[in-house]
C-alpha positions in Angstrom: -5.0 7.7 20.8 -5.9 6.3 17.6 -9.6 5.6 17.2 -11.8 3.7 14.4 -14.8 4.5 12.5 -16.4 3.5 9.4 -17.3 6.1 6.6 -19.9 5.3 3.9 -19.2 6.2 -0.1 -21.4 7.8 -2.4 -22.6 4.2 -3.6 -23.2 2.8 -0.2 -20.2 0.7 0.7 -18.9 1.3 4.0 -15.0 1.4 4.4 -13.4 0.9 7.5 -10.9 3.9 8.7 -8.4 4.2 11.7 -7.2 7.8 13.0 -4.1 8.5 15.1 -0.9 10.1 15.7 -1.3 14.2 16.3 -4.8 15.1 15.9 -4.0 18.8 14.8 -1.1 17.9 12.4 -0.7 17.5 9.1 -3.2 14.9 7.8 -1.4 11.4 6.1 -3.8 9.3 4.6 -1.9 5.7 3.9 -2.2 2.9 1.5 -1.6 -0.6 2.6 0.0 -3.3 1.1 -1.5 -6.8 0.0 -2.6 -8.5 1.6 -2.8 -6.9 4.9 -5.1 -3.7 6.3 -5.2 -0.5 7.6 -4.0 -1.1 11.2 -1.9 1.7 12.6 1.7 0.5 13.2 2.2 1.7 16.9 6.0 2.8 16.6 4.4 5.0 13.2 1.8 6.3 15.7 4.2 7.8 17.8 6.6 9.3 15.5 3.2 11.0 14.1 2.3 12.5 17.4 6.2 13.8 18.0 6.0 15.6 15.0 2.8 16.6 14.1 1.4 14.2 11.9 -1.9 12.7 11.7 -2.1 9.3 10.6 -5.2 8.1 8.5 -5.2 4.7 7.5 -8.1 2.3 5.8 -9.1 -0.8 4.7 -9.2 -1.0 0.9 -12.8 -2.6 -0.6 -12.8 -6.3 0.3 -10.1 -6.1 3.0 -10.9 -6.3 6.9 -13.9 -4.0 7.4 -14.4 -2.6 4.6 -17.3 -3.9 2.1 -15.8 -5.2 -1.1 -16.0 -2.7 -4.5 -16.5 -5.6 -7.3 -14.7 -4.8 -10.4 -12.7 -2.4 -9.0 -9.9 -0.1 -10.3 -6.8 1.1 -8.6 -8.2 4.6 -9.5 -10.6 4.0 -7.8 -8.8 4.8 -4.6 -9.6 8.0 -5.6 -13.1 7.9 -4.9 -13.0 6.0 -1.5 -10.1 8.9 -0.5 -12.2 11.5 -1.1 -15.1 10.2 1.0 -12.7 9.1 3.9 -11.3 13.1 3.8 -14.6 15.0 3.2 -16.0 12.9 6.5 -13.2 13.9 8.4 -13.7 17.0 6.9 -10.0 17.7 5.2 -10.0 19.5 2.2 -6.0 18.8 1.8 -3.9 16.3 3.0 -0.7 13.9 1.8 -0.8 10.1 0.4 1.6 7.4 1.1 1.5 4.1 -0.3 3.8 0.6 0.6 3.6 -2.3 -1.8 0.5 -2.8 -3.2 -0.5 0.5 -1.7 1.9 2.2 -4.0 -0.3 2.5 -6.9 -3.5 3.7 -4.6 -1.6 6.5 -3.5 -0.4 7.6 -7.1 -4.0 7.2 -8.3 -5.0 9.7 -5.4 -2.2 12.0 -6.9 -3.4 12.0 -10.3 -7.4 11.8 -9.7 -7.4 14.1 -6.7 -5.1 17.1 -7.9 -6.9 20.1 -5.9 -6.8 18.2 -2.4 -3.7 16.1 -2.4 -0.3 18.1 -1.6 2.4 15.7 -1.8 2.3 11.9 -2.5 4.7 9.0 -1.6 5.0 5.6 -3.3 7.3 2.8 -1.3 8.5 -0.7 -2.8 5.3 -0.1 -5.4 4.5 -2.4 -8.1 4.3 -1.2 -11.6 1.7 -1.2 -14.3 1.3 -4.8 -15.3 1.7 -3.1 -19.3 4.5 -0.6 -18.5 6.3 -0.8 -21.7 10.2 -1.5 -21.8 9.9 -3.1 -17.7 9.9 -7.3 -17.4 7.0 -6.8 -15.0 8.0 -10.4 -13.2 11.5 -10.6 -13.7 13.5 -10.8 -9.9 10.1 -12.0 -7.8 10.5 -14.2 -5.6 9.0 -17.7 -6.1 5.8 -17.1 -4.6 4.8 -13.7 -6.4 5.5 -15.8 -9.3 2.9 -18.1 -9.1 0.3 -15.7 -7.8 0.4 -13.6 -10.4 0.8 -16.3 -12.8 -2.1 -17.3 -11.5 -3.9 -13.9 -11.7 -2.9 -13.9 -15.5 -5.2 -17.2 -15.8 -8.4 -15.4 -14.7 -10.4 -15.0 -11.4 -11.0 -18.3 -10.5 -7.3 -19.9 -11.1 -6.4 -16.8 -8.1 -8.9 -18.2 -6.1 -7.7 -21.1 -5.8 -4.3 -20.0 -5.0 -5.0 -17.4 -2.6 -7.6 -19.8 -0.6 -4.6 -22.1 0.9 -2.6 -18.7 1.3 -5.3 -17.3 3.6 -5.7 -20.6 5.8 -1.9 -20.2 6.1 -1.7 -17.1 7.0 -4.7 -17.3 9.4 -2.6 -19.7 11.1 -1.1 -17.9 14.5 1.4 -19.9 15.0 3.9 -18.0 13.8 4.7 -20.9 11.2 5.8 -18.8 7.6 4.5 -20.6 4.4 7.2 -21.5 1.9 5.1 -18.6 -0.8 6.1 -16.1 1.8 9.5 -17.3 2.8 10.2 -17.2 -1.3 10.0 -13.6 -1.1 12.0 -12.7 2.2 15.4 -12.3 2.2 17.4 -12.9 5.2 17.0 -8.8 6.5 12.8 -9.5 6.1 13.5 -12.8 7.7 14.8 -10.9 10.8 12.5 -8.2 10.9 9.4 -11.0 10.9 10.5 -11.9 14.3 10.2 -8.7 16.2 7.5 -5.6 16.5 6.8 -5.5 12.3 6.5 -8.7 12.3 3.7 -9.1 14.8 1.9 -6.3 13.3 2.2 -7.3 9.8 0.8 -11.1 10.8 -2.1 -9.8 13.1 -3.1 -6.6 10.1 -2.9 -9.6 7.6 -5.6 -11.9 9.6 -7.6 -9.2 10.0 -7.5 -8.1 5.7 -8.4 -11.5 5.3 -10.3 -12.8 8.1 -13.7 -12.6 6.7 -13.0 -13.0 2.9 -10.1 -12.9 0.1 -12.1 -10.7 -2.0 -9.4 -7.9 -1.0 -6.5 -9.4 -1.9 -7.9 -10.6 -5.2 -9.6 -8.1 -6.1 -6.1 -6.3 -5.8 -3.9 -8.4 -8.2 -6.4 -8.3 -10.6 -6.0 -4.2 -10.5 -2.6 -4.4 -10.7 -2.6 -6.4 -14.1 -5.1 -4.5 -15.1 -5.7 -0.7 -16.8 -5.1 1.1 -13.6 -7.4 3.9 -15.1 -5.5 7.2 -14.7 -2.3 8.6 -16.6 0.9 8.4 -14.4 2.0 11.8 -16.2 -0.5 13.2 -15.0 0.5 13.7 -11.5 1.7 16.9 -10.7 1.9 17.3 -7.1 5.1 16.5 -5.3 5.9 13.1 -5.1 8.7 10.8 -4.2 9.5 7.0 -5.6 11.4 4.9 -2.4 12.8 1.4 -3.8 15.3 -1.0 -2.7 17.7 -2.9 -4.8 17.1 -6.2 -2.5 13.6 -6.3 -2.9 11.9 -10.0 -3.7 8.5 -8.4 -3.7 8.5 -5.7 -6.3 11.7 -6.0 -7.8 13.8 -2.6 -7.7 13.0 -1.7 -12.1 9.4 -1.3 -10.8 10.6 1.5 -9.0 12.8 2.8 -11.4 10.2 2.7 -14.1 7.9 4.3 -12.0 10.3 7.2 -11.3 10.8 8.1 -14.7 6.8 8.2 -15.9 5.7 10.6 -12.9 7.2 14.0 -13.9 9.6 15.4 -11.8 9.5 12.3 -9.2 12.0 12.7 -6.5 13.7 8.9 -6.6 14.9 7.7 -3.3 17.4 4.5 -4.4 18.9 2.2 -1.7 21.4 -0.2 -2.6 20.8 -2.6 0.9 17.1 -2.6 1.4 14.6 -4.8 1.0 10.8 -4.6 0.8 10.0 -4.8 4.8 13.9 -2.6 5.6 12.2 -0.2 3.3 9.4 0.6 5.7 10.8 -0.5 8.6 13.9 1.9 8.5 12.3 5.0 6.4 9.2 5.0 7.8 9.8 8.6 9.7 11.6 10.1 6.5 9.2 9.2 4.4 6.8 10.9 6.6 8.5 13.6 7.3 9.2 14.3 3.4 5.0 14.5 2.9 4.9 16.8 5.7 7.4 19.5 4.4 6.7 19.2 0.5 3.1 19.6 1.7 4.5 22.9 2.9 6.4 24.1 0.6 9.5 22.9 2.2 
């Protein structure tokens, strides 16, 4: 049963956790895209308690119920990780990141060496700098002009994110034409059933009381993410599709080559929500077993 609390940080903010799957497995602290939450997926919830998995997942600063973190970094997942795990009282546990959740988890990899034991990184966006990757070449439309807009400064993403919220706050089931830029016709599909509904309600919650989350996150993406990715030396895996419209697939090539000794998981069908949707349960089940030794 999955229950929610709220855990405060060393500088006050409160952050807004769920808890579920096995409650004696191995701990798997997760990293949500943008711009949604950290709402349990139900069908994940139950492949957790089947095979001894316990699922922890959180709001980032700004997103649902967690207070925002101005001027944030994305190392500074590290920080907010460590308070979440030292209040539930784990001194070791795995990371897993989707999307914009990708380079959270790798920050907690590379800030957090002593407590993490294995790290994942799905469909993940890379450094907006990385040298030798065209960071926006194969997004879809809509990714394109948000983070066009990013590049312009904080108030030019305000004003593009503000008509995405209303749209997505909108439960009709209507899909704005930023989002149907990115989906291909497998996302398209998948939008319609169980995901689907999950994704849309976890997205009104990340934004139902403010952007600040989901701006606060492109503008940590573009910027110095604040750790060294060859730094990480726990075990860790890159997943990537070669469909994706989201993060297009040389993110997670690029990626795969800076973390040393990555494991790099390649399909040549998926896309960004087949990814998650269909790998989900290897994914986890990879944490679990590098996380002990396996």
């Amino acid at each position: 049963m999955t229950s929610t609390l709220i855990v405060r940080t060393k500088d006050g903010r409160t952050l807004r956790v769920q808890d579920g799957g096995s409650p004696d497995g191995w701990p798997l602290i997760l990293h949500h895209g943008t711009p949604v939450s950290g709402n349990l997926y139900p069908p994940g919830e139950q492949h957790a308690l089947d095979h001894g998995i316990r699922l922890i997942g959180y709001d980032r600063p700004g997103y649902g119920g967690s207070d925002p973190s101005p001027g944030r970094r994305v190392a500074s997942a590290g920080a907010d990780v460590a308070a979440i795990a030292d209040h539930l009282g784990l001194a070791r546990f795995s990371v897993w990141g989707h999307s914009g959740g990708g380079p959270h988890a790798l920050a907690c990899a590379a800030t957090l060496p002593d407590r993490v034991a294995s790290a994942a990184a799905s469909a993940s966006v890379a450094p907006y700098a990385a040298k030798g990757l065209d960071w926006m070449s194969g997004m879809g439309e809509g990714n394109l002009r948000e983070f066009g807009a990013a590049l312009d400064g904080r108030e030019a993403l305000e004003r593009y994110v503000l008509p995405e919220c209303e749209a997505l706050r909108d439960e009709s089931g209507t899909i704005s034409p930023e989002l149907r830029s990115l989906l291909s016709p497998p996302d398209f599909e998948l939008l319609t059933g169980e995901l689907g509904a999950h994704l849309r309600s976890a997205q009104r919650f990340g934004i139902e009381k403010s952007p600040e989350g989901w701006i606060d996150d492109d503008i940590a993406f573009l910027a110095d993410w604040g750790f060294d990715l060859g730094t990480v030396k726990v075990p860790t895996s890159i997943w990537h599709g070669k469909m994706d419209l989201f993060v297009p697939y040389a993110h997670g090539v690029w990626l795969a080559k800076q973390v040393p000794h990555a494991e790099f998981h390649s399909f040549d069908e998926e896309t960004h929500l087949t990814l998650y949707d269909r790998h989900f349960r290897e994914i986890t089940l990879w944490l679990r077993d590098r996380a002990r030794g396996r």
